[in-house]
N, C-alpha and C positions, 0 to 999 in steps of 0.2 A: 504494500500500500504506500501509496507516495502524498502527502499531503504538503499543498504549495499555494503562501500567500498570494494571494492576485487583488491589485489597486485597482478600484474603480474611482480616486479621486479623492479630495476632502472636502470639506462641508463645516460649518459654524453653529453653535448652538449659545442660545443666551444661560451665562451662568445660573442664572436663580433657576430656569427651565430643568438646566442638568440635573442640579440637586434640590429644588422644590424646599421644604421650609427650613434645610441648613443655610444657617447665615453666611451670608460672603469672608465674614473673616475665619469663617473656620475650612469652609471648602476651596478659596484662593490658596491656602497652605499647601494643598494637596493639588491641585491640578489649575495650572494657570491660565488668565483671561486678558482678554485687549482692554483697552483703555472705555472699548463701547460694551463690554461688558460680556464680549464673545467668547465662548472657548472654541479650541482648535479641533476638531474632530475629524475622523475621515470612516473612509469607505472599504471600507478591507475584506475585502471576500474569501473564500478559501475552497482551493480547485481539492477535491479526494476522488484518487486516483487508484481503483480498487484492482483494476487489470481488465475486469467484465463491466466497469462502469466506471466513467470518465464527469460528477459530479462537481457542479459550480454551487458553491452556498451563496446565493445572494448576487445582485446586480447592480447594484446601485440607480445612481438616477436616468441616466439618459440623454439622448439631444431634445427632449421636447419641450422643453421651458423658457419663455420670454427670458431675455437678458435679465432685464431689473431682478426677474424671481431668480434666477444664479445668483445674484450677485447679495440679494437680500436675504440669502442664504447660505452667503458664504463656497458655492461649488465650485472648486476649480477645474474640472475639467469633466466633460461627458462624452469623452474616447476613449479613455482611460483604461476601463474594461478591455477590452479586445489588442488594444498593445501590448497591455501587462501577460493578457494569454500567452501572444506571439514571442512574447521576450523570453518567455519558459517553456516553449518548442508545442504549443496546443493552436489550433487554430480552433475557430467558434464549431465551425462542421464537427469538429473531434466531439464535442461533448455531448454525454447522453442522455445526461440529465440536469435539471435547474431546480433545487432547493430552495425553496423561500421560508424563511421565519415565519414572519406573514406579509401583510400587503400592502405595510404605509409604504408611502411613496418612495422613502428614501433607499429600501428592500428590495425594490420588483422593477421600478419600472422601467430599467436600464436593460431588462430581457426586451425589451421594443425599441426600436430607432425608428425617426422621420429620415425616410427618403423620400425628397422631394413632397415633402407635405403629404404621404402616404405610409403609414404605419407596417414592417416589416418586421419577426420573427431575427433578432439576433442569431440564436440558437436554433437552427434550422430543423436538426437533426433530435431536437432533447426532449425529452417528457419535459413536463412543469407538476411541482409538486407543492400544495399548499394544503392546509387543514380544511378539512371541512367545517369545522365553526368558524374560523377564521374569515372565508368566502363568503359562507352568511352571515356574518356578522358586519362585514366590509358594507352589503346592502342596506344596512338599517343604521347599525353605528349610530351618533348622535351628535349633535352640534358642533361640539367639542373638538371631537377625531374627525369627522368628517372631511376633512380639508385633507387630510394625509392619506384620504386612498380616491385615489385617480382614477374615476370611475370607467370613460375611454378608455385608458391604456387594459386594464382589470379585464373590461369586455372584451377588446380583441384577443387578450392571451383565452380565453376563456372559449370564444368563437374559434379560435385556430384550434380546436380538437385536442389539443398537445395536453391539456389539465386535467393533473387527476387530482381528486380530494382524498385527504388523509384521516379517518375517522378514529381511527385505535393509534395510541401507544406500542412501540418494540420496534423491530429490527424493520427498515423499511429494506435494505439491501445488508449484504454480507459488513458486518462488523460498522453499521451505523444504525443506531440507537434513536428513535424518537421521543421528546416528552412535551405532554404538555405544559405550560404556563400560560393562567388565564388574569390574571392582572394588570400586567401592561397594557394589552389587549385580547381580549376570546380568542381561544386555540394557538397561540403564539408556540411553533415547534422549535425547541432546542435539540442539536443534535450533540449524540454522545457519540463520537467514533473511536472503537477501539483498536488499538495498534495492539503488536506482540508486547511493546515497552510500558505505552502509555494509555490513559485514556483520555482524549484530548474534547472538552465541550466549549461548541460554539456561544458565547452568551448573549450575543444578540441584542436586545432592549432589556434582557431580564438582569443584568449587570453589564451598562454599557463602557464604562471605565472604571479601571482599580478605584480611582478613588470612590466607586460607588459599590463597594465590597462592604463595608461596614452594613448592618443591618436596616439601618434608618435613613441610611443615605439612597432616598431615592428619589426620581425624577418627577418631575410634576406632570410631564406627560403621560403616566401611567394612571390609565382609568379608574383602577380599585386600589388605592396605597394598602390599605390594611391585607387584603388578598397577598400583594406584591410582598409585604414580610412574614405570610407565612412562607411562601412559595420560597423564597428567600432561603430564611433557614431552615428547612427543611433540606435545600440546596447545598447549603454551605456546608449545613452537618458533615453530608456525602462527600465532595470535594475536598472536605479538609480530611477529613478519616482518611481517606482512598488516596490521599495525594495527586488527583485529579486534575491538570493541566489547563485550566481556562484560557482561551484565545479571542482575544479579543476585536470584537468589529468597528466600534469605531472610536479605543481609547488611539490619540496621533502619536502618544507619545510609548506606546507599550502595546506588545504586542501577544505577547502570553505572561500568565504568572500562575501561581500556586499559593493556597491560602490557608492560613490556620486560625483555632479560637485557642485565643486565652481570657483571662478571667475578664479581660475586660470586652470577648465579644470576638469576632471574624475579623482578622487583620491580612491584610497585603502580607504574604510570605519570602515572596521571591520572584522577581521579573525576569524577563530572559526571551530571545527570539525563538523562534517554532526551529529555524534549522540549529541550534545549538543542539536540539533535541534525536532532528532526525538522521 
């Protein structure tokens, strides 16, 4: 099995957003912001390369957005995906399947590109995999969320045949592991992939940077806070026992770690790139 970061770009999020009612003076300590009160995020996807399946976790955004919305959102780049393939000897045809967490924007909708004002299939050859709560939930959602799933881009993946919904929990393919998390958003799948060495879990929105490792530190984006800390530790429990390899999608500044509790709670263990590992 060959597991291999791939940059779909970076993106900006407002600090108080990241971490929701931790005060700036405690979460600037831990993860740094611009002068407008941005932190640095990006888009970090992760090809698993099982021999019988050639899977992309995640897409990022896209070319389909008004300048202003890149720029108001901090994207730097919507090619990003498909160089980063090419620079690690995959082209898009190779792949045979597309992983999504779930379906806000910043997840999915980079499986689509505008050619000439006409929506095309990146991934020509791939399944698309989302939750089935997730899909329906993306329909109704509320107010709030609503702005984060792109309801066009959603339908075409969905009309192109390529979609399957994921209902149960376990092993979707050989030695990748699905679970749900339903607090940040309904059916949000995390993938556990297990190696001969390690077990490496994608964390998605349910831990989107170390600094959000602490129990309480969680994002304001997340629909159910109380939900998101059980899910949480419950989580951490596991990961810290197991020594369990967290990879992360959009901390800029870290890209895997490992965590433990001590008395005072789940702390940052140990940071380190994914090839120091493999």
């Amino acid at each position: 099995m060959k597991l291999i970061p791939i940059s779909a770009g970076d993106f900006h999020a407002d600090g108080g957003a990241l971490f929701g009612v931790i005060p700036k003076v405690l979460w600037s300590k831990m993860y740094p912001s611009n002068e407008n009160n941005f932190t640095q995020l990006t888009l970090r996807c992760l090809l698993v390369d099982t021999g019988g399946h050639k899977i992309v976790i995640e897409t990022g955004v896209g070319n389909h957005y008004p300048e202003k919305y890149l720029q108001n959102n901090g994207v730097t780049s919507v090619t990003e995906l498909e160089k980063s393939l090419a620079e690690n000897g995959y082209s898009t045809e190779d792949i045979s399947d597309v992983f999504f967490t779930h379906l806000h924007w910043d997840h999915c909708t980079g499986a689509v590109k505008n050619v000439h004002g006409k929506p095309e299939l990146v991934f020509p050859n791939a399944t698309m995999w989302s939750s089935k709560k997730q899909w329906e939930h993306s329909k109704i959602s509320n107010p709030r969320e609503k702005a984060a799933f792109h309801t066009d881009i959603l339908n075409f993946i969905h009309d192109s045949g390529k979609l399957k919904l994921v209902e149960n929990e376990g092993e979707l393919f050989p030695d990748f592991e699905v679970r749900m998390f339903d607090g940040h958003t309904p059916g949000q799948m995390i993938p556990f992939i297990h190696t001969k060495k390690e077990t490496f879990v994608y964390t998605s929105d349910l831990i989107p940077t170390t600094a959000n490792i602490p129990l309480l530190w969680i994002a304001a984006y997340d629909l159910d806070p109380v939900m998101v800390m059980k899910e949480k530790a419950i989580f951490l429990e596991e990961v810290a026992a197991k020594n369990q390899v967290l990879f992360f999608e959009h901390d800029y500044y870290t890209e895997c770690a490992t965590v433990a509790k001590t008395e005072k709670g789940f702390v940052l263990k140990e940071k380190f790139k994914l090839a120091d590992l493999i």
